[in-house]
N, C-alpha and C positions, 0 to 999 in steps of 0.2 A: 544492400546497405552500404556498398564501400564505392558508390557511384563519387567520383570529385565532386568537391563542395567549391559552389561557386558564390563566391562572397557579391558579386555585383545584385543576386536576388534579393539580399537582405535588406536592402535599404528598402523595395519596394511589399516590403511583409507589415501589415500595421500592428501596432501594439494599442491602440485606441480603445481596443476592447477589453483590454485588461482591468482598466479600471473600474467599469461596469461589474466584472467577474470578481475583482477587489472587494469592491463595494457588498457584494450579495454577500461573499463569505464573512465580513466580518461582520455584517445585519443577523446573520444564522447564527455567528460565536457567541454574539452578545443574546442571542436570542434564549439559546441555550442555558449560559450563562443568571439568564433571569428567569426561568421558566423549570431549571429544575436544581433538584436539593444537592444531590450528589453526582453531578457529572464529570468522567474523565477523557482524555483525548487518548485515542489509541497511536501510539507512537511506535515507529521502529526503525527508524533512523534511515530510513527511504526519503526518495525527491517528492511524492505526493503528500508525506505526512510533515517532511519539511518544510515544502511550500506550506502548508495547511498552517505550520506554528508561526513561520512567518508573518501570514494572517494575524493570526492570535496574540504577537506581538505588538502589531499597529492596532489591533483592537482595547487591547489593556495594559500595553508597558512590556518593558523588562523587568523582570523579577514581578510582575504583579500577574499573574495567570491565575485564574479564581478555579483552576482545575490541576489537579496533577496527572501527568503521563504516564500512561500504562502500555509496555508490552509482555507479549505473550513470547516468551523465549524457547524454543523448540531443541534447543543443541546444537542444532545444523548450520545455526545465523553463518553468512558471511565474517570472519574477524574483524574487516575493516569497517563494515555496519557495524556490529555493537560498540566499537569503538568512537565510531561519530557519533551517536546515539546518546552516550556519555559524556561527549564530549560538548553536544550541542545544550543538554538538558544542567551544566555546568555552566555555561556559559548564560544560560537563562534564569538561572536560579529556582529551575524549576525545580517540585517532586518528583522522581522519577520511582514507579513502581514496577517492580519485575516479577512476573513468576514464570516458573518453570514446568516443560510440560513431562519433566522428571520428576520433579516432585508430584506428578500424576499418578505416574507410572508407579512410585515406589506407593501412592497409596491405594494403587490397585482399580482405579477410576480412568485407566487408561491401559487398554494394554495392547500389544504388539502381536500380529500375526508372524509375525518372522523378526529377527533381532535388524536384519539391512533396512525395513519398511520405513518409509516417508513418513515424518512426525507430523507433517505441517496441514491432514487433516484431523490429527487430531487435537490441533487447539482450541478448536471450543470448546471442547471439554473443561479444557484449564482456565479456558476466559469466564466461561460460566460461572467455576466455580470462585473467579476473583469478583465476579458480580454479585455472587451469594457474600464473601466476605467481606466486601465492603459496601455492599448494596448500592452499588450504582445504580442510579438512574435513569441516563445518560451516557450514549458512548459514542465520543464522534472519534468517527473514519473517514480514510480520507479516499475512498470508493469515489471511482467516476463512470458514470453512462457508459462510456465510449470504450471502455476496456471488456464487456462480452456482455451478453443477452440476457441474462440474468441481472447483469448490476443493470441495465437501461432501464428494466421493470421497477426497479427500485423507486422511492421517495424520498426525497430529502430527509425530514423526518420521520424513519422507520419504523412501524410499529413491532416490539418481539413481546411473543406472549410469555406466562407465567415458567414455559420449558426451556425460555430463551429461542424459540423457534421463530422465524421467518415465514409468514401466509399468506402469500401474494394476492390471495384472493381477499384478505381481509385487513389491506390497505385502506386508509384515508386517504379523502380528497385532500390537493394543497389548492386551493385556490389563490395565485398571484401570491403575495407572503404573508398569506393566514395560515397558520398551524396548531392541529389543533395538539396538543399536550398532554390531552391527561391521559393519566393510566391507573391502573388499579392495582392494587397490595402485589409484587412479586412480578410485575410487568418491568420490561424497560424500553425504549429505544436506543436505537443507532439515527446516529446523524450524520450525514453525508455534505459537508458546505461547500467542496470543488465538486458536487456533482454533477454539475454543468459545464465542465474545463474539459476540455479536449487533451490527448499529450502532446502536440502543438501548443497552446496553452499553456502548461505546466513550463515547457521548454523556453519560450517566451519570457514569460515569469521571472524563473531562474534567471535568463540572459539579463534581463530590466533590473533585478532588486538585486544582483550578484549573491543570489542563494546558494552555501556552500553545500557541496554535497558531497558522498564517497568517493573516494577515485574511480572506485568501480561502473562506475557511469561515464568514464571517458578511455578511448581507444590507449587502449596497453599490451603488450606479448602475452599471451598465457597457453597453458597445455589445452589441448581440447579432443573431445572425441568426436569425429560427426556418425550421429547416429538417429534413427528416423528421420531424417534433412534437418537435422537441431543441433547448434554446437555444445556438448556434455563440459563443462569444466572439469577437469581432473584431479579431485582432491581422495584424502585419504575413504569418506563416504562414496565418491563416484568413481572409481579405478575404472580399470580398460576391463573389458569381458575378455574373453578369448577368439581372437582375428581380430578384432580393433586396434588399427592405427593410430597411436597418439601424433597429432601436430601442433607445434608451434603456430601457430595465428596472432593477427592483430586485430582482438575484439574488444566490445563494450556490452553493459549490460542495459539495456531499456528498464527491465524493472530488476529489484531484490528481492528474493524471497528466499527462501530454505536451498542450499546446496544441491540437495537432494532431486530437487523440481524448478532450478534456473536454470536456463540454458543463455547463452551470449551471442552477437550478434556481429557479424566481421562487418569492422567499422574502421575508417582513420578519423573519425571524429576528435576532437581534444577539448574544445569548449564548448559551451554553451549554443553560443552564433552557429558552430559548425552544424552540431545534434539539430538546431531549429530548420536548420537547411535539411538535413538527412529526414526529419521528420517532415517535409513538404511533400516528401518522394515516396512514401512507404504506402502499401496497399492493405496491410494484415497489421491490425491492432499487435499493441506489447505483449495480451498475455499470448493471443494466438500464436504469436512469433517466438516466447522466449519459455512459458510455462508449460514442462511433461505433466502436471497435475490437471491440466485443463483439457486434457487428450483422453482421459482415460474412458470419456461417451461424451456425445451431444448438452448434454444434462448435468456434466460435472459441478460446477459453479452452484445452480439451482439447488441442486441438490446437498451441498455441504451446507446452504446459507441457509435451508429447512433446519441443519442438526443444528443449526449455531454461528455456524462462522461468519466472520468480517461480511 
């Protein structure tokens, strides 16, 4: 990941298809948008869900989003994500809805095998239960094919049954942008509108529309552990075990998720331009590369998105 970036590529990388992949996503926002009663946009202050509002701003305005923003907050966020997350959902005038998957915990609808255990699968518990309270309808993520084997299976518009469960096998057809909608008492979908954008694509994006995003997404010194060939961030959640070596590194993070299950990526990236380059060169998807929750079998992914999740 820390190959030199060489700026004379860039000019020969086209962006022409961007606005093809523009186009589709805000055709699904608006789709959505008309097709069902209560939908929210799952937000969590990442570059995919960024880009995604970005979308959703050329689709209906500033300040005018026919949906409010829901994240599922775990504890473990990044500080600098929650921070942009409120900051961005300020700056849009959007609603921004939070819940927490402590307030699971404290109702007993969630509970912990050990007190250090990773929260971040059990959010769907908490999301389910913000679907139950506000009865969503709708819930667009910003899920792409290209990130593991499980999301490629997916459908734009996802069907989840009355448990909030995912049934690969009891998908609908999309034929070209027919979709069909309906659902019945206690159903809802997930909608996916970059689900055809690469992270090439995403990175593109960003570089064209100057989408801001966390610093954490660009090359900075930080402590790290390397451990299973994955760089650990060092925080109060992830400490050294016993023989690990903490080092100073200059990494970046591909994707955000829980402390707990990011791991970073030694990079001198700093912009936009650099990462599009960095990502020409890379062989192993983001989450393969940077998520210990995707490690833990073949089936990880598949299997969380049965109980509920994203």
């Amino acid at each position: 990941m820390n190959a030199p970036v060489n700026h004379d590529v860039l000019s020969a990388v086209s962006n022409r298809h961007l606005d093809a992949l523009e186009e589709e996503t805000i055709f699904i926002l608006r789709e959505v948008a008309a097709a069902f009663e209560r939908p929210a946009l799952l937000f969590s202050g990442g570059k995919d869900s960024l880009v995604m509002l970005k979308c959703a701003e050329k689709a209906f305005g500033v300040g005018r989003l026919p949906f409010p923003l829901l994240m599922i907050d775990t504890g473990h966020n990044f500080p600098e994500m929650i921070a942009y997350r409120d900051q961005r959902a300020q700056e849009l005038g959007a609603e921004l809805i939070v819940r927490n998957v402590e307030d699971s915990m404290a109702r007993g609808t969630v509970r912990l095998a050990r007190p250090d255990e990773p929260r971040n699968p059990h959010q769907a518990v908490t999301l389910l239960e913000a679907i139950d309270e506000f009865r969503f309808d709708a819930l667009i993520g910003g899920a792409r094919r290209d990130e593991e084997k499980a999301r490629a299976k997916e459908r734009i518009f996802s069907h989840r049954d009355s448990f909030g469960q995912w049934q690969p096998k009891d998908q609908r057809p999309e034929l070209w942008t027919l979709f069909n909608t309906r659902i019945a008492p206690g159903e809802h979908f997930r909608v996916f509108p970059i689900s055809n954008w690469t992270e090439l694509d995403v990175w593109q994006y960003i570089a064209r529309e100057n989408v801001g995003l966390p610093s954490l997404y660009y090359a900075h010194e930080r402590e790290v552990i390397e451990r299973r060939g994955l760089l650990v961030p060092v925080s109060p959640l992830t400490p050294p075990k016993d023989g690990e070596q903490v080092q100073t590194r200059t990494v970046r993070f591909r994707t955000l998720g829980d402390i707990t299950c990011t791991c970073s990526v030694e990079s001198s990236a700093a912009t936009p331009a650099d990462i599009v380059l960095e990502t020409l060169t890379v062989q192993v998807s983001e989450r393969g590369a940077t998520r210990m929750d995707d490690k833990t079998s073949d089936a990880s992914m598949e299997k969380r998105k049965k109980e509920g999740y994203f």
